[in-house]
N, C-alpha and C positions, 0 to 999 in steps of 0.2 A: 408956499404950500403948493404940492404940484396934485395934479387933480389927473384920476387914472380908473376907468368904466373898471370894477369890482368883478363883473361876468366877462371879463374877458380870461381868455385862457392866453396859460402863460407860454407854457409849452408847445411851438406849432409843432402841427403833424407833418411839414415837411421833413423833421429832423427824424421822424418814427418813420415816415414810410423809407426816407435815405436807409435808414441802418435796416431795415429788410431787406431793402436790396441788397444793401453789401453781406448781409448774410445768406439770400439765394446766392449772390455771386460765387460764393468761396464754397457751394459744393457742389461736387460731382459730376459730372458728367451718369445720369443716369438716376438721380436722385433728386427729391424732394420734401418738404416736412411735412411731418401727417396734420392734416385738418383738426383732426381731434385732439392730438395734446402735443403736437411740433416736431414729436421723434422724428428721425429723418428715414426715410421710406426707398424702396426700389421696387421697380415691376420686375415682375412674373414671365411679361412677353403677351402676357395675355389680360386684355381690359377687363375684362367680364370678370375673371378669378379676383383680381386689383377691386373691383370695387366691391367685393361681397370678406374683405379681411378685414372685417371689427371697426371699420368707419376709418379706416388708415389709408385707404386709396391708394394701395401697396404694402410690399412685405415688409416690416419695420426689419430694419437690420439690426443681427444680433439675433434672429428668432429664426427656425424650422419648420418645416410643413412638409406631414405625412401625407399620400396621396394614397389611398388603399381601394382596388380595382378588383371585382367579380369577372367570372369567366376567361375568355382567353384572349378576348381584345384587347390594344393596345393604345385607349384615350391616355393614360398616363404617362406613356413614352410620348408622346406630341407634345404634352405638358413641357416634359423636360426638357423635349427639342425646343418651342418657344423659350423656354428659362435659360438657355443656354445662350439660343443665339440673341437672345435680347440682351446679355452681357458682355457679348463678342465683339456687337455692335456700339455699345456703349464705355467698353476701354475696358471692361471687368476682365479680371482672372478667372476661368472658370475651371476648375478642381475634379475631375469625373471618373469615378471608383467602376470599375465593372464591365466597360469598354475599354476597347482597343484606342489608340488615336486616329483610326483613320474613321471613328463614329462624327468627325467634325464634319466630313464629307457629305453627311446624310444633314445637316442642320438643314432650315428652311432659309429663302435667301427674303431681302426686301420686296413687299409689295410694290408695284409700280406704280397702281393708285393711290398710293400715300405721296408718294413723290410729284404725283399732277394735280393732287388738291392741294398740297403746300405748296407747288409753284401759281395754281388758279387762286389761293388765298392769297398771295404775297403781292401779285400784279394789278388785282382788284383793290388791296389796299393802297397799291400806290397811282391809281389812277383817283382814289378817293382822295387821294395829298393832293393833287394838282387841281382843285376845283379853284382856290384860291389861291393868292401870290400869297399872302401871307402863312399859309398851311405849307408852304413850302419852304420858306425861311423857317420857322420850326421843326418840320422835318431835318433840312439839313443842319439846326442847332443842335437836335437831340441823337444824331447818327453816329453808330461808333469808331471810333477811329479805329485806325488799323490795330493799334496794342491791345485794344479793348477786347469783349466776346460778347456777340452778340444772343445774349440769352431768349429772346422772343424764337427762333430756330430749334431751339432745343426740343427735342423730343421724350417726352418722358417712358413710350410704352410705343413701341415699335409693330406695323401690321407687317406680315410674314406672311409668304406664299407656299404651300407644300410642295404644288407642282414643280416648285424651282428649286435648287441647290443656293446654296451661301457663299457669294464671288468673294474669293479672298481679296478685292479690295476694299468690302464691305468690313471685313473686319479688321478692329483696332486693336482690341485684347489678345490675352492667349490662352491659351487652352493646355492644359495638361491631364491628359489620359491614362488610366494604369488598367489592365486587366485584375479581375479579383483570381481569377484562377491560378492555380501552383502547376507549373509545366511538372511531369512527373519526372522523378528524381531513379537512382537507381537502390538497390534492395539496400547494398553494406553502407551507404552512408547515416552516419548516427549522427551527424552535426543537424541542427535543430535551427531550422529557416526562420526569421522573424517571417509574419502572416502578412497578409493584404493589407489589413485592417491597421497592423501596427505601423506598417512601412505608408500609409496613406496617412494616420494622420503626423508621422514626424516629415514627412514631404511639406503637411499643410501647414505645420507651426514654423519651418523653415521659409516656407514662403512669406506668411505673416511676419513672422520676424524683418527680414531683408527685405520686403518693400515698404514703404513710405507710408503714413497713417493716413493718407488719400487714395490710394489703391485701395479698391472693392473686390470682394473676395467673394466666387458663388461653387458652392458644392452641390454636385449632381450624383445622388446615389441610386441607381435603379436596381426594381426587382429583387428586394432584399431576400437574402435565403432560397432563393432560387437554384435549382440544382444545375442549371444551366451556364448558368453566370457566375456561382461560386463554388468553389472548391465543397470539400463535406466538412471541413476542417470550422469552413468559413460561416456554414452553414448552420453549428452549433446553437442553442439561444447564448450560452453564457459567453461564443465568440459576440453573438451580436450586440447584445446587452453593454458586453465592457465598449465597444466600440462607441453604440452611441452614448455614454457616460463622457466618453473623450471628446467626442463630437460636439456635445452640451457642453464641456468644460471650454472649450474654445472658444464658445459663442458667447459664452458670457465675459470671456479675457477680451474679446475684439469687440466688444457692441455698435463700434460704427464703420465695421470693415465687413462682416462676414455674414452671409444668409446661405439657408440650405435646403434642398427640394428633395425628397424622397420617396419611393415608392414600394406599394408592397402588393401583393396577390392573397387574396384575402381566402378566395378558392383555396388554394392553398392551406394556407394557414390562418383559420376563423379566428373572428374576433373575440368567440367567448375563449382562446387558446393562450395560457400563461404566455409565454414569449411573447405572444401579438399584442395583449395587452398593456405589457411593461413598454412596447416600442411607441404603442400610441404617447402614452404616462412621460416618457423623455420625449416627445416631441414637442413643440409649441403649437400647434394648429394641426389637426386629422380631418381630411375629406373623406367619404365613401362616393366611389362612383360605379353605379346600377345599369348598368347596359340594360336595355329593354329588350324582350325579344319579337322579332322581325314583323309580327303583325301589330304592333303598337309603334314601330318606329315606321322610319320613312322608307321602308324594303319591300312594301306590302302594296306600295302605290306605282302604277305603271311606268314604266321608264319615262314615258315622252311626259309624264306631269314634273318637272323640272320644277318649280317655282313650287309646289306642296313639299317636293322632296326635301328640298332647303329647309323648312319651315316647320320638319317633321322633328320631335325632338328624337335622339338616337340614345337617350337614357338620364337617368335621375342623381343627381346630386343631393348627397347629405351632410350637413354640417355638424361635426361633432362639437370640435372647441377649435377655438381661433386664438391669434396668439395675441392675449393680454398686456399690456407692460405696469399696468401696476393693482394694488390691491381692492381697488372700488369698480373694476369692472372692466374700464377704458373700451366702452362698446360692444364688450362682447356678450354680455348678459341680457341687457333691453333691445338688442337686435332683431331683427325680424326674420331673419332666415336661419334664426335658429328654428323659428315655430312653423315653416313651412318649407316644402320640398321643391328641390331646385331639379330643374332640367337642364341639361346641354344636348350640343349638337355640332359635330366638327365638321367644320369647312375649309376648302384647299384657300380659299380666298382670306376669307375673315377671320379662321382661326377657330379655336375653340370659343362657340359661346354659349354662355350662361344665364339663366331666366327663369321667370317661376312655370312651374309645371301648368300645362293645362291637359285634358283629356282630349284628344283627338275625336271630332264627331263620328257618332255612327251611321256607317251607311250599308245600306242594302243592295248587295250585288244583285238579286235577283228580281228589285224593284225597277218598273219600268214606266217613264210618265205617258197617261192613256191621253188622245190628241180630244180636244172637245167635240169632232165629230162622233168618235166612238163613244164616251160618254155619254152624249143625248139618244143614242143609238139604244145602249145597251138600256138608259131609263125608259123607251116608247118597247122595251122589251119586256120587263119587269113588268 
């Protein structure tokens, strides 16, 4: 009779935490599984956006997101610049309807301060190995060998500097650029040009197709219906409409290759406006974002206050819907920034960031503090 403790577990969890790992091992360069229900997830470029998407701490792939922008600033082009070059940087394809190819020029390049906190974290940790001999026999048991990847390196969501450009040795991926606009043609020709829209998405299912079901695919659509950027042709709702119907149908064929950023001018063409409506309806996730005007943002405080100005928000984010992946909600109904109003504020250093609104204090230009001589002064007057 063999005798065997009834509370013990049978199962160790060395064998559950192994096969995590070998399941972070086998993705991506640029990816991770969402906290909330495991989908696998990619950033934005930008932390702050990443952590207000439905409790997924990134864009679940296979999903869209509208970006829809008041006035004539342009927070939403920086957006896409982050989304881009955070794909660039991370081996992605990135797909971009509307620009020229030489818009890769203008991406933002790597922060340097990310680079000297990761080298100040990595030499702190290994001074912490060498406290003991045996922390060092460890160390070099669990080091990886050369065949290996070392996944502790890995960077999920990339800090990007405006002031700088993006050194093509920074980048791994590639980028392919199409203009939306139709060069003009002359009067007698009757033959009938496929559009941008069609010719961009059999480029993307061409691509899809012919790479590898590990190639990550990102589409950068700006300033939708813009007379600037597209043709009039292009500019139609029922061109736009069928486009993104095709856009949709892609995303649900590739759900672990393809995500999409998009943007639109709401100025433009309001929200309460059929078209605009139907674009939000096909997309997976709609931002609004509110510029402030220049006495409630950081424009209104003197130059040399440096440190207020940073700190000033430069306008209001709204969340309309975020993008769901299945029928009970997956965070995006019991969230909390659906029921309050978000601020940002762009910086060349840190990027776009994201945070809950606060009102800025009121102050009194013409208020002036009296010295306590004058006070006691003016009481032995009274």
């Amino acid at each position: 009779m063999s005798f065997r403790k009834r509370n013990a577990i049978i199962s160790s969890s060395s064998s559950s935490s192994s096969a995590q790992a070998r399941s972070e091992a086998q993705l991506s360069p640029g990816l991770r599984p969402s906290p909330l229900d495991g989908r696998t997830t990619t950033s934005t470029g930008t932390a702050s956006l990443d952590g207000i998407l439905a409790g997924h701490a990134g864009l679940p792939l296979g999903t869209s997101l509208l970006v829809e922008e008041h006035g004539t600033t342009d927070f939403s082009g920086s957006l896409l610049k982050y989304y881009a070059a955070e794909g660039l940087v991370q081996g992605h394809q990135v797909h971009v309807l509307g620009y020229p190819p030489a818009w890769k020029h203008e991406l933002p390049a790597l922060s340097t301060k990310q680079n000297a906190a990761s080298t100040k974290v990595s030499s702190h940790s290994d001074d912490k190995m060498k406290i003991a001999w045996r922390y060092e026999s460890l160390a070099s048991r669990n080091a990886p060998t050369a065949g290996q990847k070392d996944d502790s390196k890995a960077v999920f969501c990339h800090t990007f500097d405006l002031t700088k450009k993006l050194a093509p040795t920074s980048i791994v991926g590639a980028i392919a650029a199409m203009p939306a606009s139709e060069p003009p043609g002359l009067a007698f020709e009757t033959k009938q040009s496929p559009s941008a829209f069609e010719m961009f998405i059999q480029n993307l299912q061409n691509a899809l197709q012919a790479s590898p079901p590990s190639t990550i695919h990102r589409v950068v659509v700006p300033s939708l219906m813009t007379p600037t950027l597209y043709s009039a042709a292009a500019c139609l709702p029922a061109e736009i409409l069928q486009f993104l119907h095709a856009l949709r149908s892609i995303l649900r064929r590739y759900p672990g290759q393809l995500t999409a950023l998009l943007t639109i001018n709401v100025t433009l063409f309001p929200r309460h406006n059929g078209a605009t409506r139907w674009i939000e309806l096909l997309s997976d996730g709609v931002l609004e974002m509110i510029p402030l005007p220049p006495k409630l943002g950081g424009a209104s405080l003197p130059p040399g206050n440096t440190s207020k100005t940073q700190d000033q928000s430069q306008g209001i984010l709204r969340v309309h819907s975020l993008p769901v992946l299945h029928e009970k909600g997956g965070g995006g109904t019991e969230n909390n920034h659906f029921r309050e109003d978000l601020s940002f504020r762009l910086s060349s250093t840190k990027g776009l960031v994201i945070q809950p609104y606060v009102l800025p204090p009121m102050e009194d230009e013409d208020h002036k503090e009296k010295s306590p001589a004058s006070t006691v002064k003016d009481g032995i007057e009274f």
